[in-house]
C-alpha positions as CSV (number, residue, x, y, z in Angstrom):
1,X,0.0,0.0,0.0
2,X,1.5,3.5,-0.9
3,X,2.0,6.3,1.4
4,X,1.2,8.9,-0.7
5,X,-1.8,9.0,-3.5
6,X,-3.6,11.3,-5.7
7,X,-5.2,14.4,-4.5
8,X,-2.8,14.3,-1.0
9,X,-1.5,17.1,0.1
10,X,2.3,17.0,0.3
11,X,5.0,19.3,1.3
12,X,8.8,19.4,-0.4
13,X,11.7,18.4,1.9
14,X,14.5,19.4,-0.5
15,X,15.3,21.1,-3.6
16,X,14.8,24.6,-5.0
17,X,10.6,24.4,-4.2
18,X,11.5,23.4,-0.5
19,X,9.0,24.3,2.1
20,X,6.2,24.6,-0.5
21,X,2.9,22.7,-0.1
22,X,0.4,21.6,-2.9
23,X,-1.8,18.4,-4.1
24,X,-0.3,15.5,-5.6
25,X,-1.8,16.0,-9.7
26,X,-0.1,12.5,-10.0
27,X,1.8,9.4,-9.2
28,X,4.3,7.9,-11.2
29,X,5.1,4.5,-8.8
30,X,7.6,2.3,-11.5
31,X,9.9,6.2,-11.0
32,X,9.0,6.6,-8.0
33,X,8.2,10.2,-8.7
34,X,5.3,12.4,-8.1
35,X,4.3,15.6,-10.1
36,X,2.7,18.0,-7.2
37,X,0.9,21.1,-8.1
38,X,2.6,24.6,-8.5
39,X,6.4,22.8,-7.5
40,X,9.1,22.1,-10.0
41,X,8.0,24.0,-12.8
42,X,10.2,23.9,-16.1
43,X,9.6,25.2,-19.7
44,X,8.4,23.1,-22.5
45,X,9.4,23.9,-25.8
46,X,6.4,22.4,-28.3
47,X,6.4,22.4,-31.9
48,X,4.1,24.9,-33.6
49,X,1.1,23.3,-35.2
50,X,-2.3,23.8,-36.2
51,X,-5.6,22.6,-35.3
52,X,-8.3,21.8,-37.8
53,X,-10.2,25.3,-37.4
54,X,-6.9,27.0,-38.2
55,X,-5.8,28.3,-34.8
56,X,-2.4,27.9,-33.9
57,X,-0.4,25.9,-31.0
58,X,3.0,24.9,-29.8
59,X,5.5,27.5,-28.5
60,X,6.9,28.1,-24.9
61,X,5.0,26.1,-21.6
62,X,5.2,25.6,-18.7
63,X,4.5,22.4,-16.9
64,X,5.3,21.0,-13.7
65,X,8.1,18.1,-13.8
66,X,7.7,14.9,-11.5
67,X,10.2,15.1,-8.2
68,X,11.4,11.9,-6.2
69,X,8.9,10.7,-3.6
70,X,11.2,10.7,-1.4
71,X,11.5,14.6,-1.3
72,X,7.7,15.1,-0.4
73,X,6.0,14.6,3.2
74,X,2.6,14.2,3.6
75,X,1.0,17.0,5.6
76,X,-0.7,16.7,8.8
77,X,-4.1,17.9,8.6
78,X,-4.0,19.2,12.2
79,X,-1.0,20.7,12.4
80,X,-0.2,21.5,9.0
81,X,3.6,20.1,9.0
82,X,5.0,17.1,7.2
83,X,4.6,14.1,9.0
84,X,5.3,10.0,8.5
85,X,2.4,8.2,7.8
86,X,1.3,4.8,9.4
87,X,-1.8,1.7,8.7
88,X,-3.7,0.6,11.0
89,X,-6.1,-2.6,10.9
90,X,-9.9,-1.1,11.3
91,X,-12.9,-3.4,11.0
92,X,-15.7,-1.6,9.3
93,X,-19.1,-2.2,8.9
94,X,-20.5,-1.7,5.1
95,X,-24.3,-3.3,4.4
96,X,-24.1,-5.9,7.0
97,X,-21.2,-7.2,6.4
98,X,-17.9,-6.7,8.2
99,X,-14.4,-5.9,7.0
100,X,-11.3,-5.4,7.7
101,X,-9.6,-2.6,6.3
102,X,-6.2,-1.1,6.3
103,X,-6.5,3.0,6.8
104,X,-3.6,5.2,6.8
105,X,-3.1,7.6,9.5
106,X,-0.4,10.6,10.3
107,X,1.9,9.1,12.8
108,X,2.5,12.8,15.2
109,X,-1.2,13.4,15.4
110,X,-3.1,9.8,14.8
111,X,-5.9,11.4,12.6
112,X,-6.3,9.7,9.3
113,X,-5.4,10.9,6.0
């Protein structure tokens, strides 16, 4: 089970971005890279082209670039600092019938994520 997912917010250890916070857009597990919103930003040059209706596209973007997982922490919701993140064994109750269910939880505070 992965610590972080999709639509987490995350704050970067290290790098140029560090101390910045924003949602995971994406998560690239066989890299082990995430791309996180508003961090890493580079330019992408794209070739000029045109659509069917004539209007042009291509030129100068920019993107945000996928960073190491291991330079984001997933934010406490309490406290609002990077934390380590934990599972816990919960049984649940869903239309009668019971289940047992691994939730993750942020280890400094215990609320889940």
């Amino acid at each position: 089970m992965a610590n972080i997912k999709k639509d987490d917010l995350v704050q970067v250890l290290s790098g140029t971005d560090r101390g910045k916070q924003g949602k995971v857009l994406q998560v690239l597990p066989e890299q082990n890279r995430v791309i996180v919103e508003g961090v890493n930003y580079v330019t992408k040059h794209t070739r000029m082209g045109q659509t069917q209706r004539g209007t042009k596209t291509g030129g100068i973007e920019t993107m945000e670039a996928p960073i190491h997982i291991s330079n984001v922490a997933i934010v406490d919701p309490s406290t609002k600092k990077p934390t380590r993140v934990g599972h816990r064994v919960e049984e649940k109750v869903k239309d009668g019938v019971k289940r047992t269910v691994r939730v993750r939880y942020a280890k400094k505070s215990g609320k889940d994520l």
